[in-house]
MIDO-330930 format. One record per residue (C-alpha): x, y, z; residue in one letter. Coordinates in nm, 2 decimals, always signed. Layout:
<sites>
+--------+--------+--------+------+
|      u |      v |      w | resn |
+--------+--------+--------+------+
|      X |      Y |      Z |    A |
...
+--------+--------+--------+------+
</sites>
This chain:
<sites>
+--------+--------+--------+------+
|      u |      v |      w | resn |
+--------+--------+--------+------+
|  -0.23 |  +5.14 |  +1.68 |    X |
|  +0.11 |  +5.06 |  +1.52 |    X |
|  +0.12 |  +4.73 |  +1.74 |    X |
|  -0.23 |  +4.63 |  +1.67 |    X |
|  -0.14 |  +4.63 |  +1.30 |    X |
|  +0.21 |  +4.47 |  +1.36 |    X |
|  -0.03 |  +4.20 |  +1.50 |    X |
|  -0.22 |  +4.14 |  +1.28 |    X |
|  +0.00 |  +4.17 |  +1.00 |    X |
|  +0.17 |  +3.89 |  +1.19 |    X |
|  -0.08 |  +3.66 |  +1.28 |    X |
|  -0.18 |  +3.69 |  +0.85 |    X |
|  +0.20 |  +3.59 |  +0.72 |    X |
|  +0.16 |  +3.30 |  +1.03 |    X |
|  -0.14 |  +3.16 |  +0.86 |    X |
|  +0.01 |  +3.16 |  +0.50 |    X |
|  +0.31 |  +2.98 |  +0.63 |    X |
|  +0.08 |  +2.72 |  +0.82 |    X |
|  -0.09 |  +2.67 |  +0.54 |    X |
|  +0.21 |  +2.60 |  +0.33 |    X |
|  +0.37 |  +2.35 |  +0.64 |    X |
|  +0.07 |  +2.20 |  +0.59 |    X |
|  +0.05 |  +2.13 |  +0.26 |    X |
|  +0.43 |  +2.06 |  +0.23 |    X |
|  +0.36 |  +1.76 |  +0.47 |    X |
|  +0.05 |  +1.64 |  +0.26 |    X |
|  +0.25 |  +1.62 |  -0.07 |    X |
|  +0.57 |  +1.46 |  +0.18 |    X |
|  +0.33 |  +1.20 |  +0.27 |    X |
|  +0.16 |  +1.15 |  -0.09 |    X |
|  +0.52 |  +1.10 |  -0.22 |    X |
|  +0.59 |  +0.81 |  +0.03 |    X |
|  +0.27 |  +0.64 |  -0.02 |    X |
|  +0.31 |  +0.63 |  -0.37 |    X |
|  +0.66 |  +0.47 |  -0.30 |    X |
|  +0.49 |  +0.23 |  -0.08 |    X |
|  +0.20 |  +0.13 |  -0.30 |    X |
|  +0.43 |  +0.06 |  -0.64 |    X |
|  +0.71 |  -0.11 |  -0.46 |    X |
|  +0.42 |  -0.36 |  -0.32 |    X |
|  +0.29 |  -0.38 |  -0.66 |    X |
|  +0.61 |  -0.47 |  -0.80 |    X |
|  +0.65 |  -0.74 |  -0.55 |    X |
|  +0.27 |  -0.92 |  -0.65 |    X |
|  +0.30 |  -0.88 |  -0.97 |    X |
|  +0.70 |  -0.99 |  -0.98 |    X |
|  +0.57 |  -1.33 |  -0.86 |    X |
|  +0.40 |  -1.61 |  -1.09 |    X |
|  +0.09 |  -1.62 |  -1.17 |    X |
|  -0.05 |  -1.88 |  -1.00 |    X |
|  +0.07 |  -2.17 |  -0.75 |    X |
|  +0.26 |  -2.47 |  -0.96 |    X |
|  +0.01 |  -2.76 |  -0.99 |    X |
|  -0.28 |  -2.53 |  -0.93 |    X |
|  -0.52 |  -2.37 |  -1.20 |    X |
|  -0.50 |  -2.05 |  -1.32 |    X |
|  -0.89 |  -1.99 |  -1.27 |    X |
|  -0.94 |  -2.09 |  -0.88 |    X |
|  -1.25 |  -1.90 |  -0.73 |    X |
|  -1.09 |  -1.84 |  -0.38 |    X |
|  -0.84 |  -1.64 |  -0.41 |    X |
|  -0.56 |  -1.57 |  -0.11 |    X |
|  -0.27 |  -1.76 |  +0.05 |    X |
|  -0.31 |  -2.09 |  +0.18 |    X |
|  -0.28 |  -2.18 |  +0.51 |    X |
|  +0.09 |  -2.31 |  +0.49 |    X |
|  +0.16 |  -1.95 |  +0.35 |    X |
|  -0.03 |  -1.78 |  +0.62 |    X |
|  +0.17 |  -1.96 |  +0.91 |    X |
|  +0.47 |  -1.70 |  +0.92 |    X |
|  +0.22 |  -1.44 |  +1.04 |    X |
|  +0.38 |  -1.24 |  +0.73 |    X |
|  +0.39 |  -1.28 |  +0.32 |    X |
|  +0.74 |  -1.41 |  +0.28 |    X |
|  +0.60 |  -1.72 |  +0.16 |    X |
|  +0.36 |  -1.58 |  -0.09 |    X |
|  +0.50 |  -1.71 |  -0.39 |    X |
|  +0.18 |  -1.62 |  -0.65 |    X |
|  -0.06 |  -1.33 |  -0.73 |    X |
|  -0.35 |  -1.49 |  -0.56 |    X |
|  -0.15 |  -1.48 |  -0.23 |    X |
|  -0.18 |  -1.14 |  -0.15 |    X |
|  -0.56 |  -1.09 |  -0.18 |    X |
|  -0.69 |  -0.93 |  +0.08 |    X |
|  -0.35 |  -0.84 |  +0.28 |    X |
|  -0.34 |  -0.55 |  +0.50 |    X |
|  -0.10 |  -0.43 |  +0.74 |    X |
|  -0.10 |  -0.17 |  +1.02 |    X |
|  +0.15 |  +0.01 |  +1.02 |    X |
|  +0.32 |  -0.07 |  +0.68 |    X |
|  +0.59 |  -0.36 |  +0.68 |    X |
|  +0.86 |  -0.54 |  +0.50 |    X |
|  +0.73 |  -0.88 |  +0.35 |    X |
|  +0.90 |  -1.06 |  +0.69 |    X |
|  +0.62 |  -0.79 |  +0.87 |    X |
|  +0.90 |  -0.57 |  +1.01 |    X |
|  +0.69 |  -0.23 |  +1.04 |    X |
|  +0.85 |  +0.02 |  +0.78 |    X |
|  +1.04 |  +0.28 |  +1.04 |    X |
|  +1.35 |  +0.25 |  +1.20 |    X |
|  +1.37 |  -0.11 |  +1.32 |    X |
|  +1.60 |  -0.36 |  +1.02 |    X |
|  +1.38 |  -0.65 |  +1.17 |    X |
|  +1.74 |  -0.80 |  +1.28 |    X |
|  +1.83 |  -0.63 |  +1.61 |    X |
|  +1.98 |  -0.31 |  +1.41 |    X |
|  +1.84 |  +0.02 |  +1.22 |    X |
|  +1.71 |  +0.07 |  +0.89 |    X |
|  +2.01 |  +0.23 |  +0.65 |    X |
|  +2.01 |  +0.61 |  +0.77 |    X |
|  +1.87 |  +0.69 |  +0.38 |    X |
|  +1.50 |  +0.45 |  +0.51 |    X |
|  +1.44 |  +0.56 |  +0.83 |    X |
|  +1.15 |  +0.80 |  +0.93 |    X |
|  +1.09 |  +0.87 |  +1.35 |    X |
|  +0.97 |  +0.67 |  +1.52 |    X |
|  +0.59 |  +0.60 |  +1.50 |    X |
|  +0.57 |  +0.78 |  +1.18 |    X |
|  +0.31 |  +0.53 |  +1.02 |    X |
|  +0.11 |  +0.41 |  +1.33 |    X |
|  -0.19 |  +0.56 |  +1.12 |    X |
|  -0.07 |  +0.41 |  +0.79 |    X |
|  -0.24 |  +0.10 |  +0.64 |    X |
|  -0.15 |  -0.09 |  +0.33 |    X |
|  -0.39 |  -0.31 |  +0.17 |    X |
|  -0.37 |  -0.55 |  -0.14 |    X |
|  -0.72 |  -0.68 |  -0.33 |    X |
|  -0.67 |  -0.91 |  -0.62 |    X |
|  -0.97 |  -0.95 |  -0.83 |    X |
|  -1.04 |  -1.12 |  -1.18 |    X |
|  -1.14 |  -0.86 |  -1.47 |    X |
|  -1.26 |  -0.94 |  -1.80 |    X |
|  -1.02 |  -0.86 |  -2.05 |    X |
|  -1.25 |  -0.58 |  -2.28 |    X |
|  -1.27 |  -0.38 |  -1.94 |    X |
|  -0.96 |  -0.44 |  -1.70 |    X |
|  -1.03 |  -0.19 |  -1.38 |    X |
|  -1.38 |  -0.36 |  -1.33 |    X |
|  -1.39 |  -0.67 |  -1.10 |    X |
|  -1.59 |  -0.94 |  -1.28 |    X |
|  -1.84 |  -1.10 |  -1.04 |    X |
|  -1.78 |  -1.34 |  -0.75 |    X |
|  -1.74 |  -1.68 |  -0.89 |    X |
|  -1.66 |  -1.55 |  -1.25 |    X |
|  -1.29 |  -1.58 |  -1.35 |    X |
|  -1.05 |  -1.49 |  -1.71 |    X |
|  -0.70 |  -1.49 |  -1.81 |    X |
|  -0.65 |  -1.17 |  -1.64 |    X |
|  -0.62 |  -1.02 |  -1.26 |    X |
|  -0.62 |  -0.65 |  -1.12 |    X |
|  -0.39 |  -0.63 |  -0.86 |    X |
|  -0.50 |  -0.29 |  -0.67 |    X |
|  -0.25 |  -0.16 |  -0.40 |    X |
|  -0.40 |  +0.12 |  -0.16 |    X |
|  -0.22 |  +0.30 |  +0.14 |    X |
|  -0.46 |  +0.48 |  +0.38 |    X |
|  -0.38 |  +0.75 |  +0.66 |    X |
|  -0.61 |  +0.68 |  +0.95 |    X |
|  -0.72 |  +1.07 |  +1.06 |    X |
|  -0.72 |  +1.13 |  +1.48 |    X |
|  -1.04 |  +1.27 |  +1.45 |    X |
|  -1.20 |  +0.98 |  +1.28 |    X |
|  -1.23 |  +0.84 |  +0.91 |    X |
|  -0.96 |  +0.74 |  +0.62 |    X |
|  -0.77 |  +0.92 |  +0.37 |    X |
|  -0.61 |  +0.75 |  +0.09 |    X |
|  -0.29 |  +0.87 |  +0.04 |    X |
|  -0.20 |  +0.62 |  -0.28 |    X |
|  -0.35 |  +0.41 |  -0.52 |    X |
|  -0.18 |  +0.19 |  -0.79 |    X |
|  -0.34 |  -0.09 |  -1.02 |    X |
|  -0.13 |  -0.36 |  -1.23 |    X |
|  -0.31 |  -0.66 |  -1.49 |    X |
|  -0.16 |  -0.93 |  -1.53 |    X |
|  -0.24 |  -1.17 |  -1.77 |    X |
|  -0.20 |  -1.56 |  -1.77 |    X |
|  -0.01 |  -1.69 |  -2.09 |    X |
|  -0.04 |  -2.05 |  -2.08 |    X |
|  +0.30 |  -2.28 |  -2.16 |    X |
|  +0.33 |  -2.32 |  -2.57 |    X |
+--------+--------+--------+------+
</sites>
Protein backbone atom coordinates (compact mmCIF):
# COMPACT_ATOMS: atom_id res chain seq x y z
CA UNK A 1 0.00 0.00 0.00
CA UNK A 2 2.76 2.35 1.10
CA UNK A 3 4.50 1.92 -2.41
CA UNK A 4 1.35 2.23 -4.37
CA UNK A 5 0.97 5.74 -2.80
CA UNK A 6 4.75 6.52 -2.99
CA UNK A 7 3.82 6.00 -6.69
CA UNK A 8 1.54 7.86 -7.26
CA UNK A 9 2.48 10.61 -5.19
CA UNK A 10 5.41 10.47 -7.55
CA UNK A 11 4.20 10.17 -10.85
CA UNK A 12 1.73 13.63 -9.56
CA UNK A 13 4.97 15.91 -8.43
CA UNK A 14 6.45 14.41 -12.11
CA UNK A 15 3.60 15.89 -13.95
CA UNK A 16 3.76 19.39 -12.09
CA UNK A 17 7.45 19.56 -12.98
CA UNK A 18 6.69 18.56 -16.73
CA UNK A 19 4.40 20.92 -16.82
CA UNK A 20 6.61 23.68 -15.58
CA UNK A 21 9.74 22.32 -18.11
CA UNK A 22 7.34 22.85 -20.43
CA UNK A 23 6.22 26.05 -19.96
CA UNK A 24 9.72 27.29 -19.00
CA UNK A 25 10.77 26.30 -22.70
CA UNK A 26 7.56 28.08 -24.22
CA UNK A 27 8.39 31.54 -22.45
CA UNK A 28 12.47 30.60 -23.48
CA UNK A 29 11.32 30.49 -26.94
CA UNK A 30 8.74 33.51 -26.80
CA UNK A 31 11.79 35.56 -25.36
CA UNK A 32 14.02 34.76 -28.44
CA UNK A 33 11.43 35.27 -31.04
CA UNK A 34 10.69 38.52 -29.76
CA UNK A 35 14.51 39.31 -30.00
CA UNK A 36 14.42 38.01 -33.51
CA UNK A 37 11.28 39.85 -34.70
CA UNK A 38 12.49 43.56 -33.27
CA UNK A 39 16.05 43.27 -34.22
CA UNK A 40 14.57 42.54 -38.03
CA UNK A 41 12.32 45.37 -37.53
CA UNK A 42 15.06 47.67 -36.62
CA UNK A 43 16.93 46.66 -39.56
CA UNK A 44 13.70 47.60 -42.33
CA UNK A 45 12.84 50.31 -40.74
CA UNK A 46 16.71 51.65 -40.06
CA UNK A 47 16.83 51.81 -43.95
CA UNK A 48 15.39 54.74 -46.17
CA UNK A 49 12.33 54.86 -47.21
CA UNK A 50 12.40 54.22 -50.57
CA UNK A 51 15.04 53.54 -53.48
CA UNK A 52 16.93 56.98 -54.55
CA UNK A 53 15.40 58.08 -57.89
CA UNK A 54 12.30 55.98 -57.34
CA UNK A 55 8.79 57.22 -55.97
CA UNK A 56 7.65 56.94 -52.68
CA UNK A 57 4.18 55.49 -53.89
CA UNK A 58 5.30 52.38 -56.25
CA UNK A 59 2.42 49.66 -56.30
CA UNK A 60 4.93 46.62 -56.39
CA UNK A 61 6.49 46.54 -53.57
CA UNK A 62 9.78 44.03 -52.89
CA UNK A 63 13.46 44.04 -53.92
CA UNK A 64 14.50 44.24 -57.34
CA UNK A 65 16.13 41.78 -59.12
CA UNK A 66 19.74 43.16 -58.76
CA UNK A 67 18.91 42.96 -54.86
CA UNK A 68 17.59 39.50 -55.07
CA UNK A 69 20.86 38.11 -56.82
CA UNK A 70 22.86 37.45 -53.53
CA UNK A 71 20.29 34.86 -52.57
CA UNK A 72 20.10 37.01 -49.19
CA UNK A 73 19.05 40.79 -48.17
CA UNK A 74 22.43 42.35 -47.78
CA UNK A 75 21.54 44.51 -50.59
CA UNK A 76 18.23 45.63 -49.44
CA UNK A 77 18.85 49.18 -49.03
CA UNK A 78 14.85 50.41 -48.67
CA UNK A 79 11.69 49.43 -46.84
CA UNK A 80 10.00 48.10 -49.82
CA UNK A 81 12.89 45.56 -50.14
CA UNK A 82 11.93 43.30 -47.59
CA UNK A 83 8.22 42.62 -48.52
CA UNK A 84 7.48 39.41 -48.48
CA UNK A 85 10.95 37.87 -47.08
CA UNK A 86 10.93 34.69 -45.38
CA UNK A 87 13.57 32.52 -44.17
CA UNK A 88 13.78 28.91 -42.89
CA UNK A 89 15.52 28.63 -40.32
CA UNK A 90 16.18 32.30 -39.25
CA UNK A 91 19.40 34.02 -40.69
CA UNK A 92 21.78 36.95 -40.58
CA UNK A 93 21.05 39.48 -43.50
CA UNK A 94 24.16 37.59 -45.54
CA UNK A 95 21.47 34.26 -44.91
CA UNK A 96 23.93 32.58 -42.38
CA UNK A 97 21.11 30.51 -40.37
CA UNK A 98 21.05 31.98 -36.74
CA UNK A 99 22.89 28.99 -34.66
CA UNK A 100 26.30 28.28 -34.24
CA UNK A 101 27.91 28.78 -37.71
CA UNK A 102 29.67 32.94 -37.88
CA UNK A 103 29.00 32.46 -41.73
CA UNK A 104 33.03 32.80 -42.00
CA UNK A 105 34.43 29.34 -41.35
CA UNK A 106 34.20 30.02 -37.35
CA UNK A 107 31.43 30.01 -34.43
CA UNK A 108 29.04 32.46 -33.32
CA UNK A 109 30.49 34.47 -30.06
CA UNK A 110 29.82 31.79 -27.19
CA UNK A 111 27.06 34.63 -25.73
CA UNK A 112 24.82 33.80 -29.62
CA UNK A 113 25.03 30.39 -30.02
CA UNK A 114 22.10 27.87 -29.43
CA UNK A 115 22.72 23.77 -30.41
CA UNK A 116 22.72 22.86 -33.23
CA UNK A 117 19.43 22.66 -35.25
CA UNK A 118 17.73 24.72 -32.70
CA UNK A 119 15.55 26.68 -35.34
CA UNK A 120 15.10 24.14 -38.14
CA UNK A 121 11.25 24.71 -37.32
CA UNK A 122 11.68 28.54 -36.98
CA UNK A 123 10.50 30.87 -39.84
CA UNK A 124 10.85 34.55 -40.12
CA UNK A 125 8.72 36.53 -42.38
CA UNK A 126 8.58 40.26 -43.34
CA UNK A 127 5.14 41.86 -45.11
CA UNK A 128 5.24 45.52 -45.91
CA UNK A 129 2.00 46.98 -46.73
CA UNK A 130 0.67 50.71 -47.30
CA UNK A 131 -1.84 51.93 -44.42
CA UNK A 132 -3.80 54.96 -44.54
CA UNK A 133 -2.73 57.24 -42.05
CA UNK A 134 -6.29 57.61 -39.78
CA UNK A 135 -5.94 53.73 -39.27
CA UNK A 136 -2.19 52.49 -39.37
CA UNK A 137 -2.48 48.41 -38.62
CA UNK A 138 -4.96 48.08 -41.63
CA UNK A 139 -3.41 47.35 -45.10
CA UNK A 140 -5.14 49.72 -47.51
CA UNK A 141 -6.12 47.79 -50.73
CA UNK A 142 -3.96 46.45 -53.53
CA UNK A 143 -3.08 49.15 -55.79
CA UNK A 144 -3.88 51.93 -53.16
CA UNK A 145 -0.80 53.66 -51.68
CA UNK A 146 -0.08 56.90 -48.75
CA UNK A 147 2.74 58.48 -47.04
CA UNK A 148 2.84 55.67 -44.68
CA UNK A 149 3.97 51.73 -44.54
CA UNK A 150 3.42 48.97 -41.84
CA UNK A 151 6.29 46.94 -41.67
CA UNK A 152 4.94 43.61 -39.82
CA UNK A 153 7.73 41.09 -38.62
CA UNK A 154 6.36 37.53 -37.61
CA UNK A 155 8.54 34.44 -36.40
CA UNK A 156 6.65 31.06 -36.56
CA UNK A 157 7.47 27.63 -34.85
CA UNK A 158 6.60 24.93 -37.35
CA UNK A 159 4.86 22.12 -34.77
CA UNK A 160 6.12 18.07 -35.71
CA UNK A 161 2.66 17.10 -35.61
CA UNK A 162 1.52 19.57 -38.14
CA UNK A 163 0.46 23.41 -38.26
CA UNK A 164 2.15 26.91 -37.06
CA UNK A 165 2.55 28.75 -33.98
CA UNK A 166 3.55 32.19 -33.83
CA UNK A 167 5.90 32.76 -31.40
CA UNK A 168 6.41 36.77 -32.09
CA UNK A 169 4.87 39.53 -33.66
CA UNK A 170 6.10 43.18 -34.03
CA UNK A 171 4.73 46.15 -36.28
CA UNK A 172 6.66 49.55 -37.04
CA UNK A 173 4.98 52.75 -39.48
CA UNK A 174 7.00 54.56 -41.06
CA UNK A 175 6.13 57.61 -42.65
CA UNK A 176 7.57 59.30 -45.82
CA UNK A 177 8.58 63.11 -45.15
CA UNK A 178 9.39 64.51 -48.42
CA UNK A 179 12.85 66.80 -48.72
CA UNK A 180 11.85 70.70 -47.62
Amino acid sequence: MAIGVTAMAGSVLLLGLTGSVQSTQEAMHQTIAQGIAEQLADEVVGCRYMAPGTTPYQIGLGPSGSELATGTRELFNDVDDFHDFTAQPPEDPWGVPLGQDDGAGGERHPAFQLPEGYFDRWREEIKVYYVDESDLVTPLPQGQTSDYRLVEVRVLYERPEGGTRELARVRRVVAYVPPL
